[in-house]
N, C-alpha and C positions, 0 to 999 in steps of 0.2 A: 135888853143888854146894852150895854155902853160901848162903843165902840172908840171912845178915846182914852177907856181907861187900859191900861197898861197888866200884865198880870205881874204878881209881886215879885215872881224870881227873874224878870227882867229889868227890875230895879234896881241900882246900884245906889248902897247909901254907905258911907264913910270909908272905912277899913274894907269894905265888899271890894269898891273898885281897885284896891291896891295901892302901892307909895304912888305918888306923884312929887317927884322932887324936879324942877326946874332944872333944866341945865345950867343957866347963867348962876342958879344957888351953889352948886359943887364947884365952882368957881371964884366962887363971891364978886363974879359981877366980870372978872377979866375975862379979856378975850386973848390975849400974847401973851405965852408962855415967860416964866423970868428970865429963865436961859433957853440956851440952842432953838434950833430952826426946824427940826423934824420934819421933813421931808416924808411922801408915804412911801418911801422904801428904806429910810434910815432903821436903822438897827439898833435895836434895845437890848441891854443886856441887864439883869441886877449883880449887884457890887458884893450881897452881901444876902442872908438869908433874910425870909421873910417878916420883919419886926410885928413886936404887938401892934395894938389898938392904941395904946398908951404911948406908941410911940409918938402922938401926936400928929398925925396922918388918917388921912377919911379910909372908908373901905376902900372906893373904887383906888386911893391910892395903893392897901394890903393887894385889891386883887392884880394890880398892873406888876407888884414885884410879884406875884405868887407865878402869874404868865412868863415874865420877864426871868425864871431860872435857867430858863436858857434864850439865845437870842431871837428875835422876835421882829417885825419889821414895824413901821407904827401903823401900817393898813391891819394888819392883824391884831394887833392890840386894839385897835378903835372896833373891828369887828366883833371878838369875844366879848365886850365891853359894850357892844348894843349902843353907842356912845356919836355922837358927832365927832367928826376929827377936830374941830378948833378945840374942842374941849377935853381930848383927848391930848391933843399939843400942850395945854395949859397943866392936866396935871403929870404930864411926863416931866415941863420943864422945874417943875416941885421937885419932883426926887431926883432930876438933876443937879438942883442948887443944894439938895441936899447931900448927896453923893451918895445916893440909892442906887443910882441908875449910872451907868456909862452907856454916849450915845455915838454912832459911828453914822455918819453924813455920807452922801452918795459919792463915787470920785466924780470930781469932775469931767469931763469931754477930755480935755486938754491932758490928762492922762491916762488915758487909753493909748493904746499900740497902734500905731500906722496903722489903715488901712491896706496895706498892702498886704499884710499880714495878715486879715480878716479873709482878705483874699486866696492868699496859699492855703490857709485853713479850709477855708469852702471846696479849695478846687481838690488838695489830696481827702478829700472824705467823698467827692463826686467821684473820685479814682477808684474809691474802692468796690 
């Protein structure tokens, strides 16, 4: 008996192993989004219900607005989506420039409330 030969259903040949599609291919090669910054807590929302196939749009873009009927963060969409986040960023800024998508940015620091304020909140809920 052969001990380097392999038995047959541990063989993987063509359509067995499953798609293998490249990420940089869902892409076409970008890495930066057309628009917006996506941040992983920025928020996705779709504009608009889910367009066909014919809308000129890849699946994983159908599946980001199917996710996106309600708001969604882009850590969670890159999740559901099994997906890298650069390449998640790239096709969210697609149905941004297309106006699929509206996207809501983190506030910054410099908008937030006093700290003093953080403070009164901590101490009346240590009162209770």
């Amino acid at each position: 008996m052969d001990s380097t030969a392999a038995p047959d259903e541990d063989i993987w040949h063509d359509d067995e192993a499953g798609p293998v599609v490249r990420p940089y291919a869902m892409t076409r090669g970008r890495t930066a989004p057309a628009r917006g910054e996506f941040d992983l807590i920025s928020l996705v929302v779709a504009t608009r219900s889910v367009p066909s196939i014919a809308a000129g749009l890849q699946p994983e873009h159908i599946t980001i607005m199917r996710l996106a009927q309600r708001p969604l963060s882009v850590a969670e969409v890159a999740g559901h989506l099994t997906l890298p986040l650069g390449i998640v960023r790239v096709l969210l800024g697609d149905l941004l420039d297309k106006g699929y998508i509206l996207a809501r940015e983190p506030q910054p620091a410099t908008h937030m409330p006093p700290e003093r304020i953080f403070k009164a909140v901590i101490n009346g809920l240590r009162s209770l």
